[in-house]
C-alpha positions as CSV (number, residue, x, y, z in Angstrom):
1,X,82.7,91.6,105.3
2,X,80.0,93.8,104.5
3,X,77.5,94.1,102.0
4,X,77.1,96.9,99.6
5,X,74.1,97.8,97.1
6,X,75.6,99.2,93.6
7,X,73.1,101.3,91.6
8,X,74.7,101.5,87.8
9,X,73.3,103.7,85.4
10,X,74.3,103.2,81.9
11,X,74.5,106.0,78.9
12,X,71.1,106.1,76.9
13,X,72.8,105.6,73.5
14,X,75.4,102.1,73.4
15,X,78.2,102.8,71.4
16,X,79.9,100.2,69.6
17,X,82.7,100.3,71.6
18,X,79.9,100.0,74.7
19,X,78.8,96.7,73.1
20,X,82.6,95.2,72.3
21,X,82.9,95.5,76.0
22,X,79.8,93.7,76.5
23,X,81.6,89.8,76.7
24,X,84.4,91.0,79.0
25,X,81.8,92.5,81.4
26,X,79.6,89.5,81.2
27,X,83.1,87.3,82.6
28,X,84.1,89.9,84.8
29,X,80.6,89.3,86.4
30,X,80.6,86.2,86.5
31,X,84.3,85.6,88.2
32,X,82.8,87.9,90.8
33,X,79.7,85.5,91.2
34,X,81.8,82.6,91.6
35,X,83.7,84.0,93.8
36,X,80.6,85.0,95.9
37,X,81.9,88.8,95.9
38,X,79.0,89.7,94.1
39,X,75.7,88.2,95.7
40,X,73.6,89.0,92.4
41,X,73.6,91.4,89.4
42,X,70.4,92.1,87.9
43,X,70.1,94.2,84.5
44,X,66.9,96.1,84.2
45,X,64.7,95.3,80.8
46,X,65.6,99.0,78.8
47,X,69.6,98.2,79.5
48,X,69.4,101.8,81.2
49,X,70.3,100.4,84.8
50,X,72.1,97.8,86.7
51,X,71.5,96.4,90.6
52,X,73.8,95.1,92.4
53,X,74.8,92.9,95.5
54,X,78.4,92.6,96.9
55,X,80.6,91.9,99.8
56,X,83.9,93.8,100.5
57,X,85.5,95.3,103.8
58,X,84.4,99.2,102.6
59,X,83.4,101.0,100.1
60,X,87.0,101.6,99.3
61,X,87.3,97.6,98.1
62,X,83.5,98.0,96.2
63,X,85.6,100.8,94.1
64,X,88.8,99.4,93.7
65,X,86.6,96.0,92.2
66,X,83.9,98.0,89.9
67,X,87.4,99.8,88.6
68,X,87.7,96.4,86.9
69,X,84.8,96.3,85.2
70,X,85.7,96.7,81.5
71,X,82.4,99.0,81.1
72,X,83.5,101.2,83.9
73,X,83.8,104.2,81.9
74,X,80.6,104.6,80.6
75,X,79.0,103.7,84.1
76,X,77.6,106.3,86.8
77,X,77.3,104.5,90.0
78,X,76.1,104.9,93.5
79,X,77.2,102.8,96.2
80,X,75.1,102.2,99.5
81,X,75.9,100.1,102.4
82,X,73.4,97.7,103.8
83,X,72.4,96.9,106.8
84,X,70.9,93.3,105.8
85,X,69.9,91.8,103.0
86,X,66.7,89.2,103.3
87,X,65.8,86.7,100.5
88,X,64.1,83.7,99.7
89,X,65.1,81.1,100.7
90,X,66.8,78.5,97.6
91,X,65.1,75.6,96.7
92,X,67.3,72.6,96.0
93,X,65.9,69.4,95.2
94,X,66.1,66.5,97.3
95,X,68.2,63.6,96.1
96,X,66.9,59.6,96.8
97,X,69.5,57.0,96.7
98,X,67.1,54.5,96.1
């Protein structure tokens, strides 16, 4: 598997056909979390962009999966592969049997 960087850019003005979409996208996201396809998704503050983290075997697959997205119409994206991807590291708290 590789990993992939997805730069969305979403229109300026949300239609309300933008915003009925809205819940779908928010599942479709998260199936792809859960399934650890998508490594994180991260919605800048103005709505105007989204980031993006995934694994597939090209860049073929990372199409093929944002084709599903319910808000893929209204979405102009940028694909990148990566090289690496470095992060902190998760903090999980430690559990006492006592």
């Amino acid at each position: 598997m590789y990993q992939f960087m997805i730069d969305i850019t979403l229109p300026g003005v949300l239609t309300k056909e933008f915003i009925a979409l809205v819940p779908r996208q928010r599942a479709q996201v998260e199936r792809l979390l859960n399934e650890r396809r998508l490594i994180n998704f991260s919605l800048a503050l103005d709505r105007s962009k989204c980031w993006a983290t995934m694994l597939a075997e090209s860049e073929a697959e990372v199409q093929r999966i944002l084709s599903s997205f319910p808000l893929r119409e209204f979405m102009k994206v940028k694909i990148h592969q990566l090289q690496f991807v470095e992060s902190a590291p998760t903090i999980t708290a430690q559990i006492s049997l006592n």
